[in-house]
C-alpha positions, 0 to 999 in steps of 0.5 A, a space after each residue: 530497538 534501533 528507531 530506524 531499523 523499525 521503521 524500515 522493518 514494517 510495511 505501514 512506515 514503508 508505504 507511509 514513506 513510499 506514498 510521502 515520496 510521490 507526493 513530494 514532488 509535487 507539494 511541500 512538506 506540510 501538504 505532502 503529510 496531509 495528502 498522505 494522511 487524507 489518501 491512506 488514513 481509509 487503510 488504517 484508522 478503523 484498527 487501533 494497533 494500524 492507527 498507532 503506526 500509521 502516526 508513528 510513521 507519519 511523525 518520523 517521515 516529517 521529522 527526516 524531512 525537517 518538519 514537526 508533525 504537531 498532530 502526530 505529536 499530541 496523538 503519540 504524547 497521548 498514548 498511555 502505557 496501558 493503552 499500548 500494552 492493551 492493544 499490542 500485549 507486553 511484548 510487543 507493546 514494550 517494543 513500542 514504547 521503546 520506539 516512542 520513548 525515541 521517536 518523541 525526543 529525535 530532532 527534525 533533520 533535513 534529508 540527503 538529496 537524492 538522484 533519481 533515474 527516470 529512465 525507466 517509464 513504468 505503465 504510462 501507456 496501460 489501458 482499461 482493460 489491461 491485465 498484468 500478472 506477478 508471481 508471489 514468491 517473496 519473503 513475506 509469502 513464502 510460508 503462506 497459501 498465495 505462495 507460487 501464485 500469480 496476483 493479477 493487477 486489473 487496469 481499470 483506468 489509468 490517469 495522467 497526473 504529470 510527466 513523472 506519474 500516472 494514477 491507475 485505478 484497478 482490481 487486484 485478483 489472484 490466480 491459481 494457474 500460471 496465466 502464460 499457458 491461457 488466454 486472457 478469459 481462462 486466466 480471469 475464469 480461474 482466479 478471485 477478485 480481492 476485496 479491500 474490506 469486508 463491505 466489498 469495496 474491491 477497487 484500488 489505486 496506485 500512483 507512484 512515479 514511473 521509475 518506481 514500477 517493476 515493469 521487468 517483474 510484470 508479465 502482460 496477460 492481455 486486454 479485455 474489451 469489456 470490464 468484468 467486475 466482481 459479483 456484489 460488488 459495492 462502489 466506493 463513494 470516493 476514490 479516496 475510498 480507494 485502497 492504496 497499493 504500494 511495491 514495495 510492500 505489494 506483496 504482503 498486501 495481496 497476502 492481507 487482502 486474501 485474508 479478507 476474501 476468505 473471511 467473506 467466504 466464510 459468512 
C-alpha cells in the first residue's frame, strides 16, 4: 500500500494531523508533537491496535514537517511481526508491515506552505448552553443505525485561546427527531448523551482554528439557560481526560461513541 494513501485513509492519522495542525501555529514542531501526543494519547493507548497507529501517525506527521520522532521510533522499531499479526490478524497485520517497512526508512521533508483563509469565523461567539445539530449522512454512517440522525454538539464552555482559535468544551448527544420541528427541551428530551468511555466520562473538546468549523453544516437548536447533564455522570479529573472531537472524522466518531452507549445499556 501506498504510505500516503494509508495515512489519508484512517481516521487515527486524520485527527493526529488535524489536531498537529492547531497546535502548529502556535509552538514548534517537537512542542506541537508533544502537546498532540499529551492531549489525545487518553483516545488511544488503552487498545493496542489504536496505540500502533496512534504512533505510526505521530511518526509520519513528524516526518512531513522535517523533524524525526525519535520515541515514535524506538516504539515502531520495537514491534515485532508476531506482535502485529497477533493483534491486527494476517491481513491486515501484513498491511501494516508493509507501512512500516516504508514509514521506517522515508526521510524527514519539509512541508509546502500553505494559504489559509481566515474568513470564515467559526463559533467564536457560541455560549454555555448553546446546542448545534448535524445530520449524519456521511460515507462512514451510511450503513449504520445513526444514519439520517442528528448529532447534537452541547456547548458547555467556550475558551478563547487566541484571534485564530477557541477551545469548546461540550456534550455530544444524538438525536432521533429532526430537531428543527421542536423546541429546544423536546429536541434535549428525545436524544441520548454519548459517553467517551465506558466509566461515564461524557465530556469532550474541540479546539481547531475558526476556519476549520463547518458552520454552513450546523443547524442552531437553541440555548438552555440551565446545563443538563447526563445521569451518572463521572467528571474527568482533567481536561486532558477530555475526549478529543475532530471534523474531519467527526462523524465515525459519534458512530464509535454510540457503540459505547449501547455497550453501557447493555450492563
Amino acid at each position: 500500500m501506498n504510505i500516503s494513501n494509508f495515512f489519508e485513509g484512517n481516521s487515527v492519522s486524520m485527527e493526529v494531523i488535524q489536531l498537529y495542525e492547531e497546535y502548529r501555529l502556535e509552538k514548534n514542531v517537537k512542542s506541537a508533537l508533544r502537546a498532540v501526543y499529551r492531549v489525545a494519547e487518553h483516545d488511544y493507548v488503552g487498545e493496542e491496535d489504536q496505540n500502533i497507529l496512534f504512533r505510526m501517525a505521530l511518526y509520519w506527521c513528524g516526518l512531513q514537517n522535517n523533524y524525526v520522532d525519535v520515541a515514535s521510533r524506538d516504539f515502531l522499531e520495537g514491534l515485532t511481526e508476531t506482535k502485529i499479526c497477533n493483534v491486527f490478524g494476517l491481513s491486515d497485520g501484513q498491511v501494516i508491515r508493509d507501512v512500516l517497512a516504508q514509514l521506517l526508512v522515508a526521510e524527514p521533508t519539509k512541508p509546502p506552505k500553505k494559504k489559509i483563509d481566515y474568513r470564515n469565523p467559526g463559533p467564536k461567539n457560541w455560549k454555555p448552553g448553546d446546542v448545534y445539530a448535524y445530520q449524519l449522512c456521511g460515507q462512514q454512517v451510511q450503513d449504520s443505525e445513526i444514519a439520517g440522525k442528528y448529532a447534537l454538539i452541547y456547548c458547555l464552555e467556550n475558551e478563547v485561546m487566541s484571534s485564530r482559535k477557541n477551545r469548546v468544551k461540550l456534550y455530544l448527544l444524538l438525536c432521533n427527531k429532526d430537531p428543527i420541528q421542536q423546541s429546544i427541551d423536546q429536541v434535549l428530551a428525545s436524544s441520548i448523551f454519548l459517553p467517551r468511555d465506558l466509566l461515564r466520562i461524557y465530556r469532550y473538546k474541540l479546539e481547531v482554528p475558526h476556519h476549520e468549523y463547518p458552520t454552513s453544516s450546523l443547524i442552531y437548536v437553541g440555548n438552555v439557560a440551565e446545563i443538563c447533564k447526563p445521569a451518572g455522570e463521572i467528571l474527568p479529573p482533567s481536561e486532558y481526560h477530555y475526549s478529543l472531537v475532530v471534523w474531519q472524522s467527526f462523524e465515525e466518531k459519534v458512530l464509535r461513541h454510540y457503540e459505547i452507549h449501547k455497550r453501557l445499556e447493555k450492563n
